[in-house]
C-alpha positions in Angstrom: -84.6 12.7 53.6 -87.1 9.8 53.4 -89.0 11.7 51.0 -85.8 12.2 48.5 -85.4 8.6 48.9 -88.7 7.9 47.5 -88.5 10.2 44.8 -85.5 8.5 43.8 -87.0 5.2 43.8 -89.8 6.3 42.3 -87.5 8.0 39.3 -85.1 4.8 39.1 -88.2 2.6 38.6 -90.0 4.1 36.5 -86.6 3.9 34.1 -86.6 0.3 34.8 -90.4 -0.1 33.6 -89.4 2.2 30.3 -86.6 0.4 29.7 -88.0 -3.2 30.4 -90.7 -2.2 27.4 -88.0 -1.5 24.8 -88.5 2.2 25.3 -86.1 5.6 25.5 -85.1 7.8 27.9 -83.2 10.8 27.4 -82.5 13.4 29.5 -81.5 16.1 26.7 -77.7 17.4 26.5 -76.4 14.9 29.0 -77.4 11.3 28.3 -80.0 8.8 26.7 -80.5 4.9 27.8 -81.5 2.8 25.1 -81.9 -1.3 25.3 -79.6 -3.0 22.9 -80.8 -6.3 22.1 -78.1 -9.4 21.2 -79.3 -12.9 19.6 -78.6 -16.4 20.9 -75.1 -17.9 19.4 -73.5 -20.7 19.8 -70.3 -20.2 22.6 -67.7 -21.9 24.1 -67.6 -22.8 27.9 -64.1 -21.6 29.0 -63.1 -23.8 31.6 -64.3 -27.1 30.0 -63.9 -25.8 26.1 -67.9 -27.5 25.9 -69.5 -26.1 23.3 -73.0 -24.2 24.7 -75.9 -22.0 23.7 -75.9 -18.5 25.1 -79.1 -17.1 25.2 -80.5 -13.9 23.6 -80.3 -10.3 26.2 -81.5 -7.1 26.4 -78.6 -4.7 27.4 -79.2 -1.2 28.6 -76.8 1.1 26.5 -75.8 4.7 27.8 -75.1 7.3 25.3 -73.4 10.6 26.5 -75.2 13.8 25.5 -73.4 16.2 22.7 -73.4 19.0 25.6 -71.5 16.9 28.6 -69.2 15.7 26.0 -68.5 19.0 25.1 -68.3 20.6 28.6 -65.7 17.6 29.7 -63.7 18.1 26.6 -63.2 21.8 27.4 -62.0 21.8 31.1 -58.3 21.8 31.5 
């Protein structure tokens, strides 16, 4: 089991790092990760109505494959 575990980890980090560097992963038919990436704007604290600037992120974006789409739209 310990060395599943690692595998794992190792698998799950190594998405991280790809990710982290603006790249792609797709596993093909079921799903991709991209990073989506939002600019700063100017917001609105909602507990004090304070006008504040939220930062610019990177959001990771899943994007279900054609072929799992498919297969879950099928089953009754």
């Amino acid at each position: 089991m310990k060395e599943v575990e690692r595998i794992v980890n190792l698998i799950f980090n190594r998405f991280t790092e790809t990710l982290k560097n603006d790249g792609r992963i797709e596993i093909r038919g079921f799903v991709s990760f991209i990073i989506k990436n939002y600019g700063s704007y100017n917001g609105r604290n909602p507990k004090t109505r304070e006008r504040i600037k939220v930062a610019a992120r990177k959001f990771p974006f899943l994007k279900v494959g054609k072929d799992l789409k498919n297969r879950v739209n099928s089953m009754k």
